[in-house]
VEXSE-302296 format. One record per residue: residue number from 0; z, y, x of N, C-alpha, C, O, CB in turn; residue in one letter. Coordinates in nm, 4 decimals, padded with zeros to 6 digits. Atoms other than C-alpha are relative to their C-alpha. Glycine has a CB too. Layout:
<pts>
resi / n.z / n.y / n.x / ca.z / ca.y / ca.x / c.z / c.y / c.x / o.z / o.y / o.x / cb.z / cb.y / cb.x / resn
NUM / Z / Y / X / Z / Y / X / Z / Y / X / Z / Y / X / Z / Y / X / a
...
</pts>
This chain:
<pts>
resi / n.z / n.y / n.x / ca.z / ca.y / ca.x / c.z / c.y / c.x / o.z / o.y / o.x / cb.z / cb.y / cb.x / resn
0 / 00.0318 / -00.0385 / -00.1353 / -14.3767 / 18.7594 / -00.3386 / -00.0281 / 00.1504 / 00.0021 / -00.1256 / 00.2088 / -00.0451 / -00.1209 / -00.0812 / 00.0543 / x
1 / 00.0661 / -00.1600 / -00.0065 / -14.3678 / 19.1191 / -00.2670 / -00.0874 / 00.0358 / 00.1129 / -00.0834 / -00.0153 / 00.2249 / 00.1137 / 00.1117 / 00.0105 / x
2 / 00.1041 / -00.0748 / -00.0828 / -14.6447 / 19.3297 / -00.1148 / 00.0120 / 00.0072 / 00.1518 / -00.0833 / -00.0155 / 00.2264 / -00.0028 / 00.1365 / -00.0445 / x
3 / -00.0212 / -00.0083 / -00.1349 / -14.4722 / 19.3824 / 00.2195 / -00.0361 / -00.1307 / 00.0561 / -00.1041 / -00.1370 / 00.1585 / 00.1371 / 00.0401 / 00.0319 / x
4 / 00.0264 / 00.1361 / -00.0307 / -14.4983 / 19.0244 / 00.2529 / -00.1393 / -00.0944 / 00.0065 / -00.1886 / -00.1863 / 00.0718 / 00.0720 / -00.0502 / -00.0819 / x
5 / 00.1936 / 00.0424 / -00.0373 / -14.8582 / 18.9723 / 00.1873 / -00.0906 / 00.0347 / 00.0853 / -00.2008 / -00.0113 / 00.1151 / -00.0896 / 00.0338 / -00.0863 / x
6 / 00.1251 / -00.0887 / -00.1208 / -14.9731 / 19.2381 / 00.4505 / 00.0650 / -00.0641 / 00.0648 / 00.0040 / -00.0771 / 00.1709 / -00.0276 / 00.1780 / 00.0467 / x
7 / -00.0081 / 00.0604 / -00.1237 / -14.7802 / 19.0454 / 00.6442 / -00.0544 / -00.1379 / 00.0927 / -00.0591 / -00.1783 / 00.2089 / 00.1008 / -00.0035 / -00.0056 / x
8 / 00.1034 / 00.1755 / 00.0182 / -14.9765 / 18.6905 / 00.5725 / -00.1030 / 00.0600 / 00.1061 / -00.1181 / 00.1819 / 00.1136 / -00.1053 / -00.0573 / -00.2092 / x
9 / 00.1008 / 00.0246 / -00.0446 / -15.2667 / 18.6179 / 00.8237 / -00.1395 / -00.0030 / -00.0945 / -00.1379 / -00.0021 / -00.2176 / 00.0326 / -00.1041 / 00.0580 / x
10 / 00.1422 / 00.0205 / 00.0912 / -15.6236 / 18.5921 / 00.6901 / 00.0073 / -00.1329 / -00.0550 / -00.0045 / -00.1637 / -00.1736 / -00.1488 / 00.0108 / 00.0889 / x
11 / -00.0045 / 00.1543 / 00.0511 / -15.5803 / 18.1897 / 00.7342 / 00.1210 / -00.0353 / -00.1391 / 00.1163 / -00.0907 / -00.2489 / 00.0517 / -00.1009 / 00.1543 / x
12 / -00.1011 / 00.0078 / 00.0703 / -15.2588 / 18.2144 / 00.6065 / -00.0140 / 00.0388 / -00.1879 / 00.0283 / -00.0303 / -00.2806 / 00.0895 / 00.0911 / 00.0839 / x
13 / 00.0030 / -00.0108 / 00.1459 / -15.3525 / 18.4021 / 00.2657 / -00.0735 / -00.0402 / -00.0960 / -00.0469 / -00.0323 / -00.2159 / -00.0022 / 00.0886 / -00.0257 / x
14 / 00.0915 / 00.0886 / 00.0644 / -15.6912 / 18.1920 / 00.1952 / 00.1005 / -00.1287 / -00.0418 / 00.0771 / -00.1860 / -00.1481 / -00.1330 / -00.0406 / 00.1064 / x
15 / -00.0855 / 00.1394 / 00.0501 / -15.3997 / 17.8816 / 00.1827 / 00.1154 / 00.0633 / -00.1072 / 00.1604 / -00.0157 / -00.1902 / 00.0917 / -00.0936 / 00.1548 / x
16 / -00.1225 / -00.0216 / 00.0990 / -15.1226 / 18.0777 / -00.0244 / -00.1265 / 00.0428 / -00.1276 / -00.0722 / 00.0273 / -00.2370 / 00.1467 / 00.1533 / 00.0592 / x
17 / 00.1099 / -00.0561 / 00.0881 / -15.4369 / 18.2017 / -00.2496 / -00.0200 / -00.1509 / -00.0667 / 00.0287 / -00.1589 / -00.1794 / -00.1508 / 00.0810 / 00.0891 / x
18 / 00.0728 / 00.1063 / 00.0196 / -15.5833 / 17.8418 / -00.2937 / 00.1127 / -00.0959 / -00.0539 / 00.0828 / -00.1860 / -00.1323 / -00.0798 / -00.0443 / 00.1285 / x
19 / -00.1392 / 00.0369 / 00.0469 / -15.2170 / 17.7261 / -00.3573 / 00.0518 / 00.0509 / -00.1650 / 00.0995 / -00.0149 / -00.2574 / 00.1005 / 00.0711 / 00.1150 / x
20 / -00.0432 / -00.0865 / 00.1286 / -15.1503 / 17.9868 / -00.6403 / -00.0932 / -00.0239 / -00.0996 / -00.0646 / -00.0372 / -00.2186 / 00.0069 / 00.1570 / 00.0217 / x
21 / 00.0781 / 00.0488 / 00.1050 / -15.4730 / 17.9064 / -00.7803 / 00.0214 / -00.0962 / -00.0732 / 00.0122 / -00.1012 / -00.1958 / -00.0940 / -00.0221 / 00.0298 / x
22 / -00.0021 / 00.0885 / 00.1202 / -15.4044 / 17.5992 / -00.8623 / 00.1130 / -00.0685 / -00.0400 / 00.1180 / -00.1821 / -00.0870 / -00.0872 / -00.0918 / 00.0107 / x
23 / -00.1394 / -00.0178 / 00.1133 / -15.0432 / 17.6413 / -00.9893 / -00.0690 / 00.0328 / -00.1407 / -00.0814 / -00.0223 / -00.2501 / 00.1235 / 00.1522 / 00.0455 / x
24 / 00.0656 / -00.1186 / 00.1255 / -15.2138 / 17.9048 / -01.1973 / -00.0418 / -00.1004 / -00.0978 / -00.0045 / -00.0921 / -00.2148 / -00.1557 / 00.1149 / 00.0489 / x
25 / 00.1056 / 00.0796 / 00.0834 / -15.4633 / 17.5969 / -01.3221 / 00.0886 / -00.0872 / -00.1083 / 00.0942 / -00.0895 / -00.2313 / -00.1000 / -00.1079 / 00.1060 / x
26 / -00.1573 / 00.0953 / 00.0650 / -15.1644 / 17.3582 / -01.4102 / 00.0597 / 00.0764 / -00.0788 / 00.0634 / 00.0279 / -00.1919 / 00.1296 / -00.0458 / 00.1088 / x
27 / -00.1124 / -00.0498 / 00.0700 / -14.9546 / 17.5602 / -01.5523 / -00.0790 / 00.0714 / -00.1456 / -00.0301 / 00.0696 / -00.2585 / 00.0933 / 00.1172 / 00.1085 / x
28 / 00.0936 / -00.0294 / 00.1621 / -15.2426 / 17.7138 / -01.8261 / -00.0237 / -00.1169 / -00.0526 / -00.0239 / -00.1386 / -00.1737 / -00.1597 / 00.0736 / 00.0041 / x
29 / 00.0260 / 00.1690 / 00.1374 / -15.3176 / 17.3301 / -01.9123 / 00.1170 / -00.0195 / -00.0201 / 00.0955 / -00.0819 / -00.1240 / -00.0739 / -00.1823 / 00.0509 / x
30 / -00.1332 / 00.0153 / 00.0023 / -14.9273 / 17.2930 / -01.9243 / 00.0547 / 00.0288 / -00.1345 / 00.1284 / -00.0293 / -00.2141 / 00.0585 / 00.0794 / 00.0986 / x
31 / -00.0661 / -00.1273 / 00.1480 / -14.8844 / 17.5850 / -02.2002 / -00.1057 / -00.0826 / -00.0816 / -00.0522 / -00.1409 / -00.1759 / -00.0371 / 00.2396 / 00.0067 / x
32 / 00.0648 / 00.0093 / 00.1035 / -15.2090 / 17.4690 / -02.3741 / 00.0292 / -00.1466 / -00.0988 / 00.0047 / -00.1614 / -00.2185 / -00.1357 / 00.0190 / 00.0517 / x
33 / -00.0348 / 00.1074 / 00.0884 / -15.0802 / 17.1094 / -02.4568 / 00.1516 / 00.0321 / -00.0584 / 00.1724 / -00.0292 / -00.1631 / -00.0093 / -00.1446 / 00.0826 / x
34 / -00.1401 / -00.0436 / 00.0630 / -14.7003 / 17.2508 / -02.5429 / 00.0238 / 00.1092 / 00.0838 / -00.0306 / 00.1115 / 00.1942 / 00.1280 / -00.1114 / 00.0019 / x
35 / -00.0214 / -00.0955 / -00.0180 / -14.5590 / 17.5746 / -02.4882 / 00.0818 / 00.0085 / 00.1383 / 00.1776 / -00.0688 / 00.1416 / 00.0439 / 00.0410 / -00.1090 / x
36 / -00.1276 / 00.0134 / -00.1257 / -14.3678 / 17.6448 / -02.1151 / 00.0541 / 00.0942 / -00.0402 / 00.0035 / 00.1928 / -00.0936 / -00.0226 / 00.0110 / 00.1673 / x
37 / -00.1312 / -00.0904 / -00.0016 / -14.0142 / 17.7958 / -02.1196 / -00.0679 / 00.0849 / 00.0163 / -00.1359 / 00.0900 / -00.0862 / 00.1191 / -00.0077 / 00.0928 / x
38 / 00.0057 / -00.1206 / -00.0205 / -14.1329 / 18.1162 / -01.9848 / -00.1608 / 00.0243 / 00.0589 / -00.1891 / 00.0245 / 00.1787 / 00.1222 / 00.0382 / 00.0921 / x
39 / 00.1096 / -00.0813 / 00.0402 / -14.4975 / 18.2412 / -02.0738 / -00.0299 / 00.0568 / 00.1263 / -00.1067 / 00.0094 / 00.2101 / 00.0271 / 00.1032 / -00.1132 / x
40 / 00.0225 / -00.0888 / -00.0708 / -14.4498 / 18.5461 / -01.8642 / -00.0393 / -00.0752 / 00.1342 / -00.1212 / -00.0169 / 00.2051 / 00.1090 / 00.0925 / -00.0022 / x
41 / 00.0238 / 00.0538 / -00.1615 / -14.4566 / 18.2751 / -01.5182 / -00.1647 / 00.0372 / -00.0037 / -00.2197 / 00.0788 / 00.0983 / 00.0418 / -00.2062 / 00.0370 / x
42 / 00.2067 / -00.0053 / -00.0128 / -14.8943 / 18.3009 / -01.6227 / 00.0193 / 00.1058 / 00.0051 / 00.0537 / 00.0667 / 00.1166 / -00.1355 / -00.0467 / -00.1236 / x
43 / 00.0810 / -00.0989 / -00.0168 / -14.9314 / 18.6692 / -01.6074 / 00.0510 / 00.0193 / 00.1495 / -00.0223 / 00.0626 / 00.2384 / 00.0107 / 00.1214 / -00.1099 / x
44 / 00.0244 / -00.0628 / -00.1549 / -14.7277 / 18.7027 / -01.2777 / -00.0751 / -00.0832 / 00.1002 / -00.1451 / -00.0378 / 00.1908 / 00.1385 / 00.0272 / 00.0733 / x
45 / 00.1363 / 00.1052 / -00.1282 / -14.9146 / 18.3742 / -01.0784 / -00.1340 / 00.0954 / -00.0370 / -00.1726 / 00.1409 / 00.0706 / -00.0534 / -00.2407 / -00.0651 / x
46 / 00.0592 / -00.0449 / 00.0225 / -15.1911 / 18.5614 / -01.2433 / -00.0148 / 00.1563 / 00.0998 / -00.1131 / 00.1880 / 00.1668 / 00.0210 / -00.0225 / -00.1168 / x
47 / -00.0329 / -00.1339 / -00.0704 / -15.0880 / 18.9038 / -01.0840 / 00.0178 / -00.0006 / 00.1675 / -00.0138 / 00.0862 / 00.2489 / 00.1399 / 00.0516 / -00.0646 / x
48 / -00.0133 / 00.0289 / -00.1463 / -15.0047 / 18.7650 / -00.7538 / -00.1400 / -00.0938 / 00.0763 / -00.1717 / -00.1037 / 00.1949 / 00.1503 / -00.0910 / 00.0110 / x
49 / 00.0949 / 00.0231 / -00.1009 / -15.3038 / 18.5868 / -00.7052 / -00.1753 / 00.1490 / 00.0452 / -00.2707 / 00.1571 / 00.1226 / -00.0529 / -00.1716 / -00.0733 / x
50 / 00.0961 / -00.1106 / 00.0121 / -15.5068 / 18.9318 / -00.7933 / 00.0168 / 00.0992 / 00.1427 / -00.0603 / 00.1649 / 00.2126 / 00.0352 / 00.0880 / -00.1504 / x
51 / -00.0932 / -00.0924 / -00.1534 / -15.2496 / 19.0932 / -00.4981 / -00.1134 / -00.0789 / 00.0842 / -00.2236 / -00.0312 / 00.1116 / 00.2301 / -00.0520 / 00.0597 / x
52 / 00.0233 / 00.0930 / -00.1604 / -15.3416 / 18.7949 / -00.2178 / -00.1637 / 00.0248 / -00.0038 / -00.2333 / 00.0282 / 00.0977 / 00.0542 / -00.2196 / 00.0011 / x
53 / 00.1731 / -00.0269 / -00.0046 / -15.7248 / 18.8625 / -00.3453 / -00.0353 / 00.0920 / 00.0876 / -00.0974 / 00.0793 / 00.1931 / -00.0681 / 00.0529 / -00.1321 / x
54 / -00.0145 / -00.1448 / -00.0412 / -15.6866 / 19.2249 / -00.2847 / -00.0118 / 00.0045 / 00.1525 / -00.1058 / 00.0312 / 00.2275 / 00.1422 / 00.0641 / -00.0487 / x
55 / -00.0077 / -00.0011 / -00.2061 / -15.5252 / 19.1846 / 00.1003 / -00.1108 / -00.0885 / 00.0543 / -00.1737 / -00.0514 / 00.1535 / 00.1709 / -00.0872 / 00.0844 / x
56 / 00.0901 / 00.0723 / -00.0668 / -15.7547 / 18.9021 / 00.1578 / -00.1397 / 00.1039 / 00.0383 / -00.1554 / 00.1530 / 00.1500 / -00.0324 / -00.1315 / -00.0962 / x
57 / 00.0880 / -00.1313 / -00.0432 / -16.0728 / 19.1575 / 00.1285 / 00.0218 / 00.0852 / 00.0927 / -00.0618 / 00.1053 / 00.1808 / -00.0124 / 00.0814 / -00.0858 / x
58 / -00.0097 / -00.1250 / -00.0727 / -15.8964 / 19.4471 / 00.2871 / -00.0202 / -00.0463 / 00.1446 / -00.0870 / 00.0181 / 00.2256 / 00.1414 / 00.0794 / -00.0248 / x
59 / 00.0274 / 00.0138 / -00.1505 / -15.8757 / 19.2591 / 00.6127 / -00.0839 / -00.0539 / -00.0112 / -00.1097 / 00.0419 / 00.0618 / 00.0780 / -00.0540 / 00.0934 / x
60 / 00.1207 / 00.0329 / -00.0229 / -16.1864 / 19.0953 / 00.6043 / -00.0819 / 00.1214 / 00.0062 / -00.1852 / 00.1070 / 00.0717 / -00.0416 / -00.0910 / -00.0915 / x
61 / 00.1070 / -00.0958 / -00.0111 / -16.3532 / 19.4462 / 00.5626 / 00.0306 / 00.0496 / 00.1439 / -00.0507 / 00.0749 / 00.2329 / -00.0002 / 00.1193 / -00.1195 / x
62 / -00.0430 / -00.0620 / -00.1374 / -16.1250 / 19.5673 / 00.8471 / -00.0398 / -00.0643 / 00.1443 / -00.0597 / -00.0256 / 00.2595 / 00.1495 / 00.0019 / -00.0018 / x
63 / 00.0622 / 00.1282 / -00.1329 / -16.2266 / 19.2558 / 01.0507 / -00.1055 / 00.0674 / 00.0777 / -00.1624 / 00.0080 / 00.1692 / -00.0886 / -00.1628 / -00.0697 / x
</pts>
C-alpha cells in the first residue's frame, strides 16, 4: 500500500486496515515460527506498513 493511499484512508477507515494488518502480522510470525514461510521479507513489510497506518493514524488525530 503506498503512502498516497493511506493519507487517503479515513480515521475509521485506518483504525480497521491497522487492526487488520495487525493481525496478519500475528499469524504470519506464528506461521514462520512453526516452519519457515516462502518469503521472510512479507514480516518486515506488514511490519513497515503497519508502522506507516500508525504514523497517519496520529497525524490526523492531532490535526482533529
Amino acid at each position: 500500500m503506498k503512502n498516497s493511499e493511506i493519507r487517503a484512508l479515513s480515521i475509521d477507515e485506518l483504525k480497521q486496515k491497522l487492526a487488520g494488518e495487525q493481525e496478519a502480522y500475528r499469524k504470519m510470525r506464528f506461521a514462520h515460527e512453526i516452519s519457515p514461510i516462502e518469503n521472510p521479507m512479507k514480516i518486515k513489510e506488514t511490519r513497515k506498513l503497519i508502522a506507516r497506518l500508525k504514523t497517519e493514524l496520529s497525524a490526523k488525530e492531532l490535526a482533529k
